[in-house]
N, C-alpha and C positions, 0 to 999 in steps of 0.2 A: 509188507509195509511195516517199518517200526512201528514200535507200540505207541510213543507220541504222535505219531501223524492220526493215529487213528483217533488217542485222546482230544486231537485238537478238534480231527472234523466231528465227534462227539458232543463236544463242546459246545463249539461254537454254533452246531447246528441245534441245538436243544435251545441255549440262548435266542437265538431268531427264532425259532419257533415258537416261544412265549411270551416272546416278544411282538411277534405278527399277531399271534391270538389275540393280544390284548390291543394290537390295533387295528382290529376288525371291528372293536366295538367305540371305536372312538366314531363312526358310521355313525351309529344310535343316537351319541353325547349331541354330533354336529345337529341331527335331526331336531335332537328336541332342544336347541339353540333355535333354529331356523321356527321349530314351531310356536316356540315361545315368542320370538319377532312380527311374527304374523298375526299372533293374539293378542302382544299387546298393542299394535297396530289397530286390530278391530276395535280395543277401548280405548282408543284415539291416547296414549302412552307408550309413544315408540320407544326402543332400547336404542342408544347410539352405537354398543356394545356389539351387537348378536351378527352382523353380519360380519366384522374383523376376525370377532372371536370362531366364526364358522367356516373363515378362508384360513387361521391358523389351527385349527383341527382335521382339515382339508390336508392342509402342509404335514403333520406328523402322521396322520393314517395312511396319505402313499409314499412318503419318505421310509418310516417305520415298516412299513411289510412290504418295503420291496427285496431286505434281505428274504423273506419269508417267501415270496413269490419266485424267486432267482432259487429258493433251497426246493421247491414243488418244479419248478422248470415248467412254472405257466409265463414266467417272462415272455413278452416276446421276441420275435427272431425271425429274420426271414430265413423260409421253411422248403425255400421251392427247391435245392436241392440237398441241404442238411436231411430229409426227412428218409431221403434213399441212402443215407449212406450206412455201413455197418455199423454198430456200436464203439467198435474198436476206432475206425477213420472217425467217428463223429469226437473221442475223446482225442484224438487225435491234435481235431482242428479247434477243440475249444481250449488245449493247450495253448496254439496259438493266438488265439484272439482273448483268452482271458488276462495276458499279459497288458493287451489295447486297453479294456475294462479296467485293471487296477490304474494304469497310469493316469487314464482319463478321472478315476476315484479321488486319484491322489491328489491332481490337480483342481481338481471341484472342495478337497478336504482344504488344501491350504488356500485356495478362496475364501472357503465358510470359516474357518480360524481366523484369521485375520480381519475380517469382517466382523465375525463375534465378538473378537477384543476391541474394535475400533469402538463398537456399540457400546459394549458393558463400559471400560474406559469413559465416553463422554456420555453415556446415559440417555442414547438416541431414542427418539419414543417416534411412535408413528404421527404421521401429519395427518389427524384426522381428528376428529371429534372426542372420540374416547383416549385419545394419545396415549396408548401402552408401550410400555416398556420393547424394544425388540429383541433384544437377546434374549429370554428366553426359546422362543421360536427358534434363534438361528443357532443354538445351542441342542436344540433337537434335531436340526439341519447335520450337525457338525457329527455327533452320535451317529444322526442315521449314515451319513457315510464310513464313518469307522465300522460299526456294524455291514453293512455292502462289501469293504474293503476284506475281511473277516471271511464273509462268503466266500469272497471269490477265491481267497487264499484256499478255504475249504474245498470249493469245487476243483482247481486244481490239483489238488493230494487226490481228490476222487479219480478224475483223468487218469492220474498219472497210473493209480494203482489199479485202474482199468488197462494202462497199455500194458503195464507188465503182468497182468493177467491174475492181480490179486483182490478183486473187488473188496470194496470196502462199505 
């Protein structure tokens, strides 16, 4: 394999990797949101905050590591006959179906774009009590899929230099 194929899936997999690490602990951040809601519930001082703010932490911890999950190959997959097949057939077949995965990325990407400029543009704020801003969120939205997008490019240079027998 060229020596840039290998820098990219280097790359990019280092990138998602420290990137999924630091959104393993976004887990913690949501936790003690949720347990701050709950305490100051007991001294009759609810937050209106804690529960938006713990569905958008929610959104970038499995947005965020799912390049990281897809780079481990804990994703899931039905498994009932990828699991017999050789190494070789299996990079095989995720040549073919990782091309499904980008398009599907790509079309979810210029969703989230478009979507994020319509928000930033008119300054859409949620309809609810604490009314925040929403683009920030869908701006992590949008990232995480470029990052996925990224993977999968990765995993395919991986395949490929699996079929020609140059592992990488």
């Amino acid at each position: 394999m060229p020596a840039w194929s290998r820098a990219y899936v280097r790359h990019v997999e280092g990138l998602n990797y420290r990137i999924g690490r630091f959104a393993m602990y976004l887990l913690f951040v949501m936790m003690a949101v949720l347990l701050y809601s709950s305490a100051s519930k007991v001294v009759k001082l609810p937050a209106n905050w804690t529960l938006e703010m713990a569905q958008f932490l929610l959104v970038a911890y499995y947005l965020l590591g799912a390049p990281y999950s897809f780079q481990l190959g804990t994703n899931v997959r039905m498994d009932l006959l990828y699991s017999r097949l050789s190494p070789r057939t299996q990079a095989l077949w995720d040549v073919f179906t990782v091309f499904a995965l980008i398009f599907y990325l790509g079309v979810m990407l210029y969703g989230a774009t478009d979507s994020t400029i319509y928000s930033f543009e008119v300054g859409e704020r949620s309809p609810t009590a604490w009314r925040p801003y929403l683009w920030p969120i869908k701006l992590v939205i949008c990232f995480s899929f470029v990052l996925m997008i990224l993977q999968a490019i990765a995993h395919l240079i991986r395949d490929v230099a699996i079929l020609r027998g140059r592992e990488i």
